[in-house]
C-alpha positions, 0 to 999 in steps of 0.5 A, spaced: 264 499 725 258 501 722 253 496 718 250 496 711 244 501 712 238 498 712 234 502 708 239 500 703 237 493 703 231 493 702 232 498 696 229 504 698 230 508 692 225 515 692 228 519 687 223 517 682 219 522 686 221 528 684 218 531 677 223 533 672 224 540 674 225 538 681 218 539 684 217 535 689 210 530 690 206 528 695 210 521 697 207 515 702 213 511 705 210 504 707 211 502 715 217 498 712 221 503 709 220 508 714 223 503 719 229 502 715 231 510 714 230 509 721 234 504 723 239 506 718 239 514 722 240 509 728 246 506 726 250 512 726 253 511 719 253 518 715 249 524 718 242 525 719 242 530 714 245 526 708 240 520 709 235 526 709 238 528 702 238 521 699 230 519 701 229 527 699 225 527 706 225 533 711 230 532 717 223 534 721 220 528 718 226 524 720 225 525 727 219 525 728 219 517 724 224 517 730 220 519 735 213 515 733 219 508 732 221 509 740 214 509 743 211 504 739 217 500 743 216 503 749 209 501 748 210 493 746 216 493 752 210 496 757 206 489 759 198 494 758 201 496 751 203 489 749 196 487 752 193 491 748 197 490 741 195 481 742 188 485 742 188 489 736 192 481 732 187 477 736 180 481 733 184 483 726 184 475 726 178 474 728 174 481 723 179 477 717 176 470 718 168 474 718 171 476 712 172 471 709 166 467 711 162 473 708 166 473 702 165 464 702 157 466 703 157 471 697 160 468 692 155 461 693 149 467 693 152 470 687 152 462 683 146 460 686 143 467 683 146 465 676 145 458 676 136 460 678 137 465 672 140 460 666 135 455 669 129 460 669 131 462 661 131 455 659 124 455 661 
């Protein structure tokens, strides 16, 4: 028995990116929704070619989802590949606490800055 697709939870809903007259438009689906149409192509509930219609998608696209979903599992299951991706969480933790700092340092310059100016019109 077939599951509630997933992509139907999550209100995955592009039909607001067709013009009027049914030309299509560029569309960049988030990892989310991509993840979701995969799973719901994965749960077998309805052919590959009607999800294809109802996100307005090609069936290539779909299997190429298909294919880059598997081998980021392939890569997490694989101990390097999981090294790898604690790596890029560890630096993308660190580059984001940077961030912060930097951004902590230049909001103190900019009032410095401006307390400097309204001292200096003062006098």
């Amino acid at each position: 028995m077939c599951q509630e697709a997933p992509a139907r939870c999550i209100g995955v809903d592009r039909s607001e990116e067709f013009e009027g007259n049914g030309m299509r438009r560029q569309r960049h689906w988030s990892a989310e929704e991509k993840v979701a149409i995969v799973l719901e192509s994965l749960a077998k509930c309805e052919p590959n070619i009607a999800i294809c219609r109802r996100y307005r998608i090609s069936e290539p696209t779909l299997y190429k989802w298909r294919q880059l979903f598997f081998e980021g599992g392939k890569l997490f299951l694989n101990e390097r590949g999981r090294q790898a991706i604690q790596g890029c969480v560890e630096e993308n933790r660190r580059l984001k606490e940077m961030v912060a700092e930097l951004s902590l340092a230049n909001r103190r310059l900019l009032t410095d800055s401006n307390a400097l100016r309204h001292r200096q019109k003062r006098e």
